[in-house]
Every structure is written in structure tokens, then in C-alpha cells.
TORKETI-850768 format. One record per residue (C-alpha): x, y, z; chain. Coordinates in nm, 4 decimals. Layout:
<sites>
        xx        yy        zz  mol
         X         Y         Z    A
...
</sites>
This chain:
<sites>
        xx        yy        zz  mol
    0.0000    0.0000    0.0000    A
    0.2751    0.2267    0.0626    A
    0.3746    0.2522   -0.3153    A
    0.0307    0.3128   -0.3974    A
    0.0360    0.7331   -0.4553    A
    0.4121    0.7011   -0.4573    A
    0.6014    1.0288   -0.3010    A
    0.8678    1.1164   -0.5796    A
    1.1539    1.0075   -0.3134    A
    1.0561    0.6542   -0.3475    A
    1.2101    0.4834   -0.6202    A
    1.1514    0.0995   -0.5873    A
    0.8869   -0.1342   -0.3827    A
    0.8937   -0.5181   -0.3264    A
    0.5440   -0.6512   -0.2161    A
    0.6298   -0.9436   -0.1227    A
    0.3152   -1.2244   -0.0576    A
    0.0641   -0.9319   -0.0681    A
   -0.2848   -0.9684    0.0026    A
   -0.5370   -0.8650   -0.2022    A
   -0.8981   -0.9692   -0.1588    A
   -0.9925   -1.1933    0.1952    A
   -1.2888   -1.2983    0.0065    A
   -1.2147   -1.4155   -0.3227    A
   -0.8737   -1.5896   -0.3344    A
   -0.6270   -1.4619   -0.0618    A
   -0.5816   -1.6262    0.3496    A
   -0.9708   -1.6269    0.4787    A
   -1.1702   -1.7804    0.1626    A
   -1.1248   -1.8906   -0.1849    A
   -1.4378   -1.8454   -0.3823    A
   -1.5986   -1.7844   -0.0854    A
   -1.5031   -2.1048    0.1075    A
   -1.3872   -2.0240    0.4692    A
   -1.0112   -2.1720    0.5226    A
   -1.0642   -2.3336    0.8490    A
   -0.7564   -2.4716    0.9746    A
   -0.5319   -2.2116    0.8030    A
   -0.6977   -1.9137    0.9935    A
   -0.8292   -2.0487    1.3582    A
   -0.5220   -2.0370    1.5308    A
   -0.3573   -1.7909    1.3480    A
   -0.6310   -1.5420    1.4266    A
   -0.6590   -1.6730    1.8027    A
   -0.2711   -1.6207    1.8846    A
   -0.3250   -1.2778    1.7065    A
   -0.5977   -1.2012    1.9089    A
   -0.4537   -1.2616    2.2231    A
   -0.2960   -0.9391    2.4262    A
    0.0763   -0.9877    2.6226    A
    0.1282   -0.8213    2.9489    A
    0.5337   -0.7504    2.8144    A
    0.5192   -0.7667    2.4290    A
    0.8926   -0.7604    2.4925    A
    0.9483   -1.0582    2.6232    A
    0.6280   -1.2405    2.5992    A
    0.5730   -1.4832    2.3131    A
    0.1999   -1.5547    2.1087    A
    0.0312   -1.8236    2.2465    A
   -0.1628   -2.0385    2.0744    A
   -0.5012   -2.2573    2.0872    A
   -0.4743   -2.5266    2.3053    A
   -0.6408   -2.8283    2.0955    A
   -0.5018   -3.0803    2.3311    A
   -0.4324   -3.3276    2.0424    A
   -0.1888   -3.2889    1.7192    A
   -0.4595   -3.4336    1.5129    A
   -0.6768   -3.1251    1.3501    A
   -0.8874   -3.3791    1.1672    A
   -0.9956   -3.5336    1.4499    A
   -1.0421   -3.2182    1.6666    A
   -1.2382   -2.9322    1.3862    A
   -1.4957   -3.3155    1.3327    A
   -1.5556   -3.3239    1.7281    A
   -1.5812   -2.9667    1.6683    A
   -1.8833   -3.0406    1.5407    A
   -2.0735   -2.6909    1.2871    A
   -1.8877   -2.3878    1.2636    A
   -2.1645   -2.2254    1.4630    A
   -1.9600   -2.3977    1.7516    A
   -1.6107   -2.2613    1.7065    A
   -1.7643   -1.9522    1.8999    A
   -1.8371   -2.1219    2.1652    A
   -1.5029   -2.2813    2.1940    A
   -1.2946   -1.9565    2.1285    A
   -1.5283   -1.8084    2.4185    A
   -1.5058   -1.4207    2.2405    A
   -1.1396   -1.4507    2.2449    A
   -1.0844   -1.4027    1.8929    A
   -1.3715   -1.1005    1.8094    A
   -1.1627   -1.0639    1.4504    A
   -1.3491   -1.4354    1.3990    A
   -1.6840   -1.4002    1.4974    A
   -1.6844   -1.0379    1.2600    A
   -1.5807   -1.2893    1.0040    A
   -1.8023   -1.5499    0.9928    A
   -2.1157   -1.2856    1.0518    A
   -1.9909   -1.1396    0.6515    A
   -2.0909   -1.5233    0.4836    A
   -2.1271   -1.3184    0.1072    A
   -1.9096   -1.0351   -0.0858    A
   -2.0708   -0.7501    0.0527    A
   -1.9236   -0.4043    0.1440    A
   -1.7021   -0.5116    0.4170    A
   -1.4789   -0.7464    0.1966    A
   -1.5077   -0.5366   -0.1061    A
   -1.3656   -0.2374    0.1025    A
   -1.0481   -0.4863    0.1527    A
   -0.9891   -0.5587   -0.1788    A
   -0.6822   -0.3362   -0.2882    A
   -0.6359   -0.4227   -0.6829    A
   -0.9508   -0.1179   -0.7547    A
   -0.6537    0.1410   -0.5486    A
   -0.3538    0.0456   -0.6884    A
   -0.2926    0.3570   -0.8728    A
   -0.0668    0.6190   -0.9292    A
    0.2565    0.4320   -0.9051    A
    0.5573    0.6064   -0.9894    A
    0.8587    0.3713   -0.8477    A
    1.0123    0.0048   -0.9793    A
    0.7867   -0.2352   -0.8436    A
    0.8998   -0.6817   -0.8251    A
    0.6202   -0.8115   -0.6430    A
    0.7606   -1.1713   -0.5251    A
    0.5571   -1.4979   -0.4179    A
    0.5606   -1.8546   -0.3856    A
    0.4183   -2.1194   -0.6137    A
    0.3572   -2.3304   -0.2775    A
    0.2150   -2.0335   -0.0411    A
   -0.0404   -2.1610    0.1335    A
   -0.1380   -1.8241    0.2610    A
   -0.0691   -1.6130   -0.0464    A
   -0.0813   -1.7727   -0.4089    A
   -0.3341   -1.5253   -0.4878    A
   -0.2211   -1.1678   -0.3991    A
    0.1154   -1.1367   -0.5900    A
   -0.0562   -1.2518   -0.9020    A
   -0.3372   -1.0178   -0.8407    A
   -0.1345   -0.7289   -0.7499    A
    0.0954   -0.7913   -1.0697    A
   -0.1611   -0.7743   -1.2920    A
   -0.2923   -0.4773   -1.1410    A
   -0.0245   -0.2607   -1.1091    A
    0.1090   -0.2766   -1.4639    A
   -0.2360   -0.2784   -1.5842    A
   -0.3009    0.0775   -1.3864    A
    0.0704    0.1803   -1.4002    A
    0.1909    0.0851   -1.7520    A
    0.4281    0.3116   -1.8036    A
    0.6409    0.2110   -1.4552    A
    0.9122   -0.1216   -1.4455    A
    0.6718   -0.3988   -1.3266    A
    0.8245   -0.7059   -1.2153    A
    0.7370   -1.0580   -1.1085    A
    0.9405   -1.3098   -0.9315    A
    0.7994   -1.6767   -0.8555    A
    0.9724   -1.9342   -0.7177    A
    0.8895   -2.2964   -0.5444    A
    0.8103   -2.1678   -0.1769    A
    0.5786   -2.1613    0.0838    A
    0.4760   -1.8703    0.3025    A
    0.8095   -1.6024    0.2939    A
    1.0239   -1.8970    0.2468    A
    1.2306   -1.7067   -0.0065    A
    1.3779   -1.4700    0.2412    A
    1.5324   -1.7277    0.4754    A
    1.6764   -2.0516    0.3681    A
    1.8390   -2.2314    0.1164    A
    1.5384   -2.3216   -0.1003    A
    1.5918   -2.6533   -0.1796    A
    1.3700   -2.8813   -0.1078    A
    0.9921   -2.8400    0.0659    A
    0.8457   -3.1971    0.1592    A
    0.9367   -3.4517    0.0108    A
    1.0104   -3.2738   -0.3162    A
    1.3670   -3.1434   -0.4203    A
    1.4149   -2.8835   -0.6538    A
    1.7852   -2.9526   -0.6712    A
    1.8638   -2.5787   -0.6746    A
    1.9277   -2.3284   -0.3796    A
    1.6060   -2.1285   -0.5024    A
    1.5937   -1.8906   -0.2236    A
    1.9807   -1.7940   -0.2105    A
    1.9387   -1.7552   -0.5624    A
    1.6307   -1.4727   -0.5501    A
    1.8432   -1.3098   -0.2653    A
    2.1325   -1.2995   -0.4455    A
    2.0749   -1.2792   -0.7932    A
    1.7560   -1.1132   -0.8748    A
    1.6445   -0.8908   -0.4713    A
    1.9432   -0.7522   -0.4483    A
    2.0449   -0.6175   -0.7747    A
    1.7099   -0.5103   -0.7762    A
    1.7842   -0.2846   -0.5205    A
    2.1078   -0.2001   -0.6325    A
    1.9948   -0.1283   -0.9500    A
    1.7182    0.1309   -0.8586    A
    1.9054    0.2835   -0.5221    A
    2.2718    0.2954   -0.6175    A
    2.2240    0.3142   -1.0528    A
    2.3775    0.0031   -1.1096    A
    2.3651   -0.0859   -1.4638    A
    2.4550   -0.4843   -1.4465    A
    2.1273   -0.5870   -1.3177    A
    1.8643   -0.6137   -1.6586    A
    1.4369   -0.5884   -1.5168    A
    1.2518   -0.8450   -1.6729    A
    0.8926   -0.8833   -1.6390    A
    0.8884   -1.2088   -1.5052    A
    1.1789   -1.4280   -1.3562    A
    0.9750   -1.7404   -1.3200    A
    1.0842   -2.1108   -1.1673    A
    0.9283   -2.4158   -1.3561    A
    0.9075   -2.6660   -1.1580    A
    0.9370   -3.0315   -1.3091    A
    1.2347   -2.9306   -1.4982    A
    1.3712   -2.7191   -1.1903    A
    1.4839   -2.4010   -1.3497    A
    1.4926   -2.0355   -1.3386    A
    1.3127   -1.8797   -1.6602    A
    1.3141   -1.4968   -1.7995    A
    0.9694   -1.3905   -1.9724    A
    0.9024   -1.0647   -2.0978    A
    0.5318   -1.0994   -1.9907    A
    0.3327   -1.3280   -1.7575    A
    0.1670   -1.5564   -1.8294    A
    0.4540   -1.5854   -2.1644    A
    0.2981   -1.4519   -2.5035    A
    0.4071   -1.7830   -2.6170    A
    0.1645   -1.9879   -2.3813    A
   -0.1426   -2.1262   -2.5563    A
   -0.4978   -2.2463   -2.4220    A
   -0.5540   -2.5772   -2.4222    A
   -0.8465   -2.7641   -2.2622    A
   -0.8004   -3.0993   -2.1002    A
   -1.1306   -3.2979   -2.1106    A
   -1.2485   -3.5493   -1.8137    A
   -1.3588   -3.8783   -2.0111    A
   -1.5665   -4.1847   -1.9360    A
   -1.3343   -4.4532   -1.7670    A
   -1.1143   -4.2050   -1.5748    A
   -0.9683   -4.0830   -1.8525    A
   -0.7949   -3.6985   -1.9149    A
   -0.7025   -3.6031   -2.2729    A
   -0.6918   -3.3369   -2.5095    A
   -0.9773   -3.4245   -2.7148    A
   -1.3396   -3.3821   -2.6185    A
   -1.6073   -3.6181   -2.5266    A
   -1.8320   -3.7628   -2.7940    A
   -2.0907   -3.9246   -2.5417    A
   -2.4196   -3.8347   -2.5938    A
   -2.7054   -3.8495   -2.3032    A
   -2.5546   -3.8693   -1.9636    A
   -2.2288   -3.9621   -1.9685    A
   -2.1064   -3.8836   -1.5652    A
   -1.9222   -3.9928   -1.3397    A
   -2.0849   -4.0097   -0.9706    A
   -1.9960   -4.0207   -0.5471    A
   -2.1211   -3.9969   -0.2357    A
   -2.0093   -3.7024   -0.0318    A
   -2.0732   -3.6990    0.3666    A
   -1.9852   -3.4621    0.5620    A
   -1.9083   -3.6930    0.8796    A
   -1.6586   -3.8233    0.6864    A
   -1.4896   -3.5238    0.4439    A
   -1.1646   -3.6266    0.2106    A
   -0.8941   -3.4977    0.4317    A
   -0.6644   -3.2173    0.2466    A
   -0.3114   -3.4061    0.3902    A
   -0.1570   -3.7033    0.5452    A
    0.0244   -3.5305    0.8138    A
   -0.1807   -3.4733    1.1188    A
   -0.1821   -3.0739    1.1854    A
   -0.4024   -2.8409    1.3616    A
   -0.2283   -2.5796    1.1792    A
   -0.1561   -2.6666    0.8280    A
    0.1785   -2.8399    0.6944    A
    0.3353   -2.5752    0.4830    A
    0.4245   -2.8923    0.1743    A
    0.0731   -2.9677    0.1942    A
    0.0423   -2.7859   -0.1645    A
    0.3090   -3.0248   -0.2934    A
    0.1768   -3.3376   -0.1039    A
    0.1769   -3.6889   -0.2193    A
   -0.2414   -3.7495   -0.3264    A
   -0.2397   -4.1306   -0.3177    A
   -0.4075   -4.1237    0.0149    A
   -0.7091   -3.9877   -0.1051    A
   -0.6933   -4.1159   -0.4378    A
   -0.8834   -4.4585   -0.4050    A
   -1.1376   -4.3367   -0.1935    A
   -1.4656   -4.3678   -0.3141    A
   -1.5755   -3.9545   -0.2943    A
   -1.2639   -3.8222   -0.4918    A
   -1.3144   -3.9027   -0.8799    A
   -0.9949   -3.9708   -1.0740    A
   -0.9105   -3.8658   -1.4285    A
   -0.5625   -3.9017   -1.6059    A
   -0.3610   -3.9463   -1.9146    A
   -0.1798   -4.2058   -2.0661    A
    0.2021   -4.1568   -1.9747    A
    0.3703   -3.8599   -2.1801    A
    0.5859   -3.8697   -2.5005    A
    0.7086   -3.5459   -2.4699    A
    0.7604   -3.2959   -2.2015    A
    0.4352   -3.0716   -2.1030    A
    0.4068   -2.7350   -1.9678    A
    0.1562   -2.5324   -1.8160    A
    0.2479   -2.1756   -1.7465    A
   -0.0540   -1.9643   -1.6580    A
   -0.3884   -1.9585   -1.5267    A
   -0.6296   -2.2674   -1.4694    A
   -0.9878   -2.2699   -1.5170    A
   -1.2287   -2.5408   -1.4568    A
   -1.4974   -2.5897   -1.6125    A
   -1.7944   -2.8536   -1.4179    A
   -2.1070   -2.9560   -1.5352    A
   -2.2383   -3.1158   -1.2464    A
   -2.5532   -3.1761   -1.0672    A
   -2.6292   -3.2659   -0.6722    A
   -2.8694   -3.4172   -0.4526    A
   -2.8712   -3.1668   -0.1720    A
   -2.9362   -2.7773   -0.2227    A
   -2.5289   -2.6719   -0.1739    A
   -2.2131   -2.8062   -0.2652    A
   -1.8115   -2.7530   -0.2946    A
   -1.6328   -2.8345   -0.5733    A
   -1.2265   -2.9119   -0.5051    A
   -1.0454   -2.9440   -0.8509    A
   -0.6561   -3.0370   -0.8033    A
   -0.3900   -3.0640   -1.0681    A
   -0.1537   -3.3725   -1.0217    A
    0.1482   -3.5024   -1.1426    A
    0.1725   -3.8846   -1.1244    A
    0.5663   -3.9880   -1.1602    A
    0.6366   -4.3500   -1.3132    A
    0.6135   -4.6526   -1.1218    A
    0.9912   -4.6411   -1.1665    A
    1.0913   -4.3449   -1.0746    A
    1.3949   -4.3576   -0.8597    A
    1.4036   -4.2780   -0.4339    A
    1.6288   -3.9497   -0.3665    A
    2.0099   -4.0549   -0.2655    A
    1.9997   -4.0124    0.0425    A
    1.6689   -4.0917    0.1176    A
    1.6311   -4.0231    0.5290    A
    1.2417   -4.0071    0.5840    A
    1.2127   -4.3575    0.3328    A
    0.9758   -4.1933    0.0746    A
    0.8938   -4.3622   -0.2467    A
    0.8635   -4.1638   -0.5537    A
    0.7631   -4.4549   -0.7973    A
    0.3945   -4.3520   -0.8734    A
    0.4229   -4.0514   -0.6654    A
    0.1104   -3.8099   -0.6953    A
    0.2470   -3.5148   -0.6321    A
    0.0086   -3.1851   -0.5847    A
    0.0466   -2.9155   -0.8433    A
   -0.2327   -2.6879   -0.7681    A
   -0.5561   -2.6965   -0.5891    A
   -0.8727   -2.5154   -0.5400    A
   -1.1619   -2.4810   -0.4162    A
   -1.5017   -2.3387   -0.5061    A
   -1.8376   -2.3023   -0.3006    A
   -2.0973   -2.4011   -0.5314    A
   -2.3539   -2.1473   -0.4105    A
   -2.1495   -1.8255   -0.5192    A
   -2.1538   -2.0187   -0.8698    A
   -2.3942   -1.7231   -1.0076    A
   -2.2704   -1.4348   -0.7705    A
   -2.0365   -1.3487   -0.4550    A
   -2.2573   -1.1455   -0.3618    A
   -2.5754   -1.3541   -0.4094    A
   -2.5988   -1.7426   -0.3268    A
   -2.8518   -1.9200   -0.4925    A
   -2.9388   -2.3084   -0.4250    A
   -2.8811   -2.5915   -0.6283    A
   -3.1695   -2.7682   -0.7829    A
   -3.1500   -3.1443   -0.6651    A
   -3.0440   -3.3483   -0.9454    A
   -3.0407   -3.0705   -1.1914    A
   -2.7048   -3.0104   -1.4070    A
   -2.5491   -2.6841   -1.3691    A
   -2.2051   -2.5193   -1.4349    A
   -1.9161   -2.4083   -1.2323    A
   -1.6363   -2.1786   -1.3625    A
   -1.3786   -2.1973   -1.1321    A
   -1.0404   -1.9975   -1.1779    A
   -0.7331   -2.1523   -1.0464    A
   -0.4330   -1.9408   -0.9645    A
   -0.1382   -1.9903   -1.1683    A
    0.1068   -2.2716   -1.2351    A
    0.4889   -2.3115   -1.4165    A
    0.5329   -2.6702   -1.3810    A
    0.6522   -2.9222   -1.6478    A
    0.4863   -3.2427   -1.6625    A
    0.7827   -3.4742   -1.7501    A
    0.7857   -3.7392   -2.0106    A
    0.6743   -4.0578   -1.9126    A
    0.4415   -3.8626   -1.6158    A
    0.1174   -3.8204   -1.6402    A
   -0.1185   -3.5798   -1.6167    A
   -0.4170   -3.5857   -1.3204    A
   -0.7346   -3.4037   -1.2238    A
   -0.9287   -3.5055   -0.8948    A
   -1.2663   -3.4180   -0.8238    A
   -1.3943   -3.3883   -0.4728    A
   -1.6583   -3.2400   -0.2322    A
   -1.4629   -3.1382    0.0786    A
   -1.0508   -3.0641    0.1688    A
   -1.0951   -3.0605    0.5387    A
   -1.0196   -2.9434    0.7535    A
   -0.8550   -2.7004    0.4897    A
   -1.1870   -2.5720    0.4368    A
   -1.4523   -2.5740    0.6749    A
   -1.7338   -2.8157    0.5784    A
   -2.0484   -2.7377    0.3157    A
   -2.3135   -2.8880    0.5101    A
   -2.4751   -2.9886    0.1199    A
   -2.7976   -2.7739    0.2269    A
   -2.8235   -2.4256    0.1485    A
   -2.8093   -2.2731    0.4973    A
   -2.5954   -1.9902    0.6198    A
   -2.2948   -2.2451    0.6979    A
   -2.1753   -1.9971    0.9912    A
   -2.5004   -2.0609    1.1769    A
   -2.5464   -2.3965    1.0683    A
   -2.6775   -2.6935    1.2632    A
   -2.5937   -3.0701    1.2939    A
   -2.9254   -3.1376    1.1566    A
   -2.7809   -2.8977    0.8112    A
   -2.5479   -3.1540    0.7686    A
   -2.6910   -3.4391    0.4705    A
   -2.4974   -3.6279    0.2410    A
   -2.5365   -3.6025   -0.1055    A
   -2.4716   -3.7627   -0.4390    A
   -2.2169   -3.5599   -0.6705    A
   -2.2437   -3.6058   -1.0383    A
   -1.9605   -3.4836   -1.3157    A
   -2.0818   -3.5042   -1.6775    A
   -1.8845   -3.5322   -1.9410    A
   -2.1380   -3.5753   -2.2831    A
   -2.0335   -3.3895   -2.5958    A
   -2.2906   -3.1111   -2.4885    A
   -2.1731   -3.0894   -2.1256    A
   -1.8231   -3.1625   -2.1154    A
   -1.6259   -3.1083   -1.7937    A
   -1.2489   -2.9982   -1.8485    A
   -0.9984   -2.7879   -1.7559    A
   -0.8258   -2.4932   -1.9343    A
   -0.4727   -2.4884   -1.8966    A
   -0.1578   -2.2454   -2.1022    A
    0.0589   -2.4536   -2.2795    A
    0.4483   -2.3500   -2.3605    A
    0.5726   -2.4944   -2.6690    A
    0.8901   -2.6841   -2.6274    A
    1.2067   -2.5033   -2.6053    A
    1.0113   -2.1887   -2.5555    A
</sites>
């Protein structure tokens, strides 16, 4: 915000995981859906006042077990997180009494005010912040959109949550990127930044995007984001589990169909946290893969390298028994059954078939008309969600496949859609119904999603 009406002595500006809108894509919700786990503790500690801010230290929730699975189910309706934070954390309750867009998010949403920008700007995030994904996009576009005339740079690299300013940069889970990423950015691209726009020197070159693909594990230089070069493509869910690039021919109702129940929602990771792991974005998805709620949809193993650089967007034509539903859509990349263990290989992890997360969303099926204005499903009526997914640079490997799952709840990542169209702050046990989730995919309603595909060598 500070570079937004920019006094003439200030020459360059870093925001750095920004926020932009609490409601649409950015720490609270995406597309409306309240991040449960993410936020309750966070907010509580925050919350909380110290007798010697000095020397005291935050302290958090006691949940009285490591498992946050276990403890946001006994939980029982949001309704009762209220009661458990006893008015402690008054920055909660004024969030779950806002359920739609209205005035109070809107009036946090800084992409309308980011004007009159007169210094450098690199806004920097993380391809794996679970916090922040959203705002350095946002704010990217936005600035040189409202500012075109100013030096309007992005930087992306393979971290979670501020990761790139302490650290080598490695590695995050499981997953090495064989590369000290964040040494690198500090180094090699903050610095000279700096340097550059402070002190005149004329070694460092601004580039609109300096970009790390992961898959292939290197740095990139684009002169716009997403690249010029990068071309829509849609990948199409087909009968039998299958992904590929050409659509459906199926006519009548081709679908594919689960139970969801929210007693027992897909969990979002395998490592028990009340908090949230920060690899969770990057986590191995074969424990949730054969359940019977998450629907599966791949290709057939790769000739040739793939990229995606740029925006997703899902498209669903689905239908439901109850009156409300989420939608989770998550971009996987399945490694070959061969693929070798990393040398050395402390924790024991197996890589041969590994399912590892690319991106994931979610979307709260009521908002599917408006933010501002829920509406109800029909039971057993097909409708459509458009869901936009925040940006990826990743290259599918040859001989990897590519995966889409489908599923109903990510918990407890996101608090739980009770699958009746209720206010879900308020909600009661009684709310809470399962439902059966149908994806089509006929030649007239054809579920897919959109990806930007860089040619090779591009």
C-alpha cells in the first residue's frame, strides 16, 4: 500500500506475498469457502494481548491433540467454534457474521486502489504459499495494468509462506528442486534489484517475469506473464477415468458419480496438523486417491515434455442431490512406477507412482452465479461451475502423467459445506446431509480444464 500514490523520493517497492482480496482468493476464503484450519489459530494467537510484548511470546489454541482432523470433526458446525474460542478471537466471529461479498470485503480488496505508481515495483511470491498464491498474481496484474508506463516485475519461485527470504530453497516436503532457489532470488535477482534502482547500477537487466518451472527445476526470464508464447488448451475429463486433449463424444448422460458426507470429508493431507503443513500444496495425493468420494481422471504416460504456465480454469457440469455443494479441482502429477528414491533418502519416501500436488482449489458451489448472491442448487439438476485456479509453471515430464481429482470437501482445509443451502456460519448438525455428486462429461456438457501450454524449447 505504501507505493500506492508514490512520493517522488521513493524509487523501488517489493510486495512481497501481498494480500489482495480476503474474500475471493487470498488467506480467509477462496471463492468464498472459509479456510478453516489455516486461519483459527492464526487469528486466536493474534488475538490474544501480552502483558510484556517484549518478552512475551503468542500463544496459541490449546487443541489438546496434534490431530486437527480429528479435533475441527468433534468440533462439530462452525456455529460452535464460537463457543469454543469463548469471544477470544472477536476478529473471527466479525468474520463469519460477513458469509457473502458484501461491502465489508469489497472495502479490503486493494487491486480497484492500486494507482498512481511512480517507483520500480517486483512483487515476489511462492508457487507453494499456502497463505498467499493469490495476492502477488493479483497485485501484478494490477499494477502494470493501472501503471503501464512504470518497471513492473514478477518473481515466482517454489516456496511456501516467505520462504524465499530465509533458507536455502531446496527442497519443501518430500520434493527437491535440486537448486538453492531462495539464495538464488536473494542474491541474484532482490538484491540487484535494489542495487539497480538505489545505487544506478547498470549490471542488473528488469525483466517482467523471472519465473521457476518446476518439473524441470529451473529459473526462466519472460518478458510478460503468463509468456505470449503460452497457448490455451483444454483438457477434457472422459468416461473410464480418462484426461485427454480431445473432447467427449458421449451423448445423453455420460457422468461420473460419489457420495459425499460430511461426517466423513476427504482430508486435504496425510500429516496430522491443527495448523496446516506448509508442503501440503506439494503433497503426495495417493491417500485420497482410491477413496470412493474423490473421482480420478488421467492421461496415458507422456511422449514429450508438457508445460503449463498460466492460469487454470475449470470448467464442471455437475448436478447434486442436496441444495449446496463444494467443488475441489486439483492438478496432479503422477511420476512412473519407476521413478527412482532421492540418494539419500532419510524419511524412506517412495517416488515410484508418486502423486504429487500441483495446484488446488476450491469453489463453493452457491457463489456459482454471484459473490454477492448465493442461490441453491436444484437437486439433481445439471449446472455449471467456472472456477479460476491461480497460476502454475510446472513441467509435466515425459513418461508422467497428467491428473485431475474431483472432490466435495478438503478438510479441515476448508470448513465443511453442510450440502444444504443454509448460512454455513449458523449452521446446525441437523444442516449436515450427504449427497450424491455427479460430473458429466457428454459432448454437450463436457467437464475440463483450461490450462496455457508452452511450446517446447520456448
Amino acid at each position: 500500500m505504501g507505493m500506492i500514490d508514490s512520493h517522488p523520493a521513493l524509487k523501488a517497492a517489493s510486495p512481497q506475498a501481498p494480500v489482495t482480496d480476503w474474500f475471493i482468493g487470498d488467506d480467509i476464503h477462496h471463492n468464498g469457502a472459509l479456510f478453516l484450519s489455516q486461519n483459527f489459530d492464526f487469528l486466536f494467537k493474534f488475538a490474544q494481548k501480552m502483558e510484556d510484548p517484549l518478552h512475551d511470546t503468542l500463544q496459541g489454541y490449546r487443541f489438546g491433540t496434534p490431530d486437527g482432523y480429528a479435533f475441527f470433526l468433534r468440533m462439530g458446525p462452525l456455529a460452535n467454534s464460537n463457543k469454543i474460542l469463548n469471544g477470544r478471537t472477536p476478529e473471527w466471529t466479525e468474520f463469519l457474521s460477513h458469509p457473502n461479498y458484501d461491502d465489508y470485503w469489497k472495502a479490503r480488496n486493494i487491486r480497484p486502489h492500486l494507482k498512481n505508481i511512480h517507483c520500480a515495483v517486483m512483487t515476489v511470491g511462492g508457487w507453494y504459499d499456502a497463505e498467499d498464491l493469490f495476492g502477488p498474481l493479483e497485485v501484478y496484474h494490477n499494477t502494470g495494468r493501472m501503471n503501464p508506463s512504470i518497471t513492473n516485475m514478477l518473481v515466482m519461485g517454489p516456496w511456501s509462506h516467505g520462504a524465499w527470504g530465509k533458507g536455502p530453497g531446496d527442497k519443501l516436503g518430500q520434493i527437491s528442486f535440486h537448486a538453492k532457489t531462495a539464495e538464488y532470488y536473494r542474491e541474484k535477482i532482490e538484491l540487484p534489484f535494489f542495487r539497480h534502482f538505489l545505487k544506478g547500477d547498470k549490471s542488473f537487466t528488469p525483466t517482467a517475469a523471472q519465473i521457476f518451472e518446476t518439473g524441470t527445476n529451473q529459473w526462466r526470464r519472460f518478458d510478460a506473464w503468463p509468456p505470449k508464447q503460452a497457448k490455451p488448451r483444454t483438457l477434457y475429463f472422459r468416461s473410464g477415468g480418462a484426461l485427454a486433449f480431445e473432447p467427449p463424444t458421449e451423448k445423453g448422460e455420460a457422468f461420473d458419480e460419489y457420495v459425499s458426507d460430511p461426517a466423513k470429508p476427504v482430508p486435504y493431507t496425510n500429516d496430522p496438523s491443527v495448523g496446516y503443513p506448509k508442503a501440503y500444496p506439494i503433497e503426495d495425493q495417493r491417500f485420497v486417491a482410491s477413496r470412493t468420494d474423490v473421482l480420478v481422471y488421467q492421461t496415458e504416460p507422456l511422449e514429450e515434455d508438457l508445460t503449463f504456465s498460466g492460469p487454470l480454469k475449470a470448467m464442471l457440469h455437475v448436478s447434486t442431490t442436496g441444495t449446496d455443494s463444494d467443488w475441489v479441482v486439483k492438478l496432479v502429477d503422477v511420476y512412473p512406477g519407476d521413478f527412482p528414491n532421492p540418494e539419500p533418502n532419510p524419511s524412506e519416501v517412495k517416488l515410484g507412482g508418486y502423486q504429487q500436488l500441483v495446484r488446488g482449489d476450491v469453489f463453493r458451489g452457491h457463489f456459482r452465479k454471484s459473490f454477492e448472491n448465493p442461490e441453491p442448487f436444484e437437486p439433481g439438476k445439471m449446472t455449471t461451475i467456472e472456477m479460476n485456479i491461480p497460476d502454475v509453471c510446472h513441467c509435466f515430464r515425459r513418461g508422467h502423467r497428467v491428473m485431475v481429482q474431483v472432490q466435495s470437501s478438503w478438510f479441515p482445509l476448508v470448513d465443511r459445506n453442510p450440502q444444504t443451502f443454509v448460512d454455513i456460519a449458523t449452521a446446525k448438525a441437523d444442516d449436515f446431509k450427504k449427497a450424491t455428486q455427479r460430473v458429466y462429461h457428454t459432448a454437450a456438457a463436457a467437464s475440463s480444464l483450461t490450462v496455457q501450454v508452452l511450446s517446447a524449447g520456448k
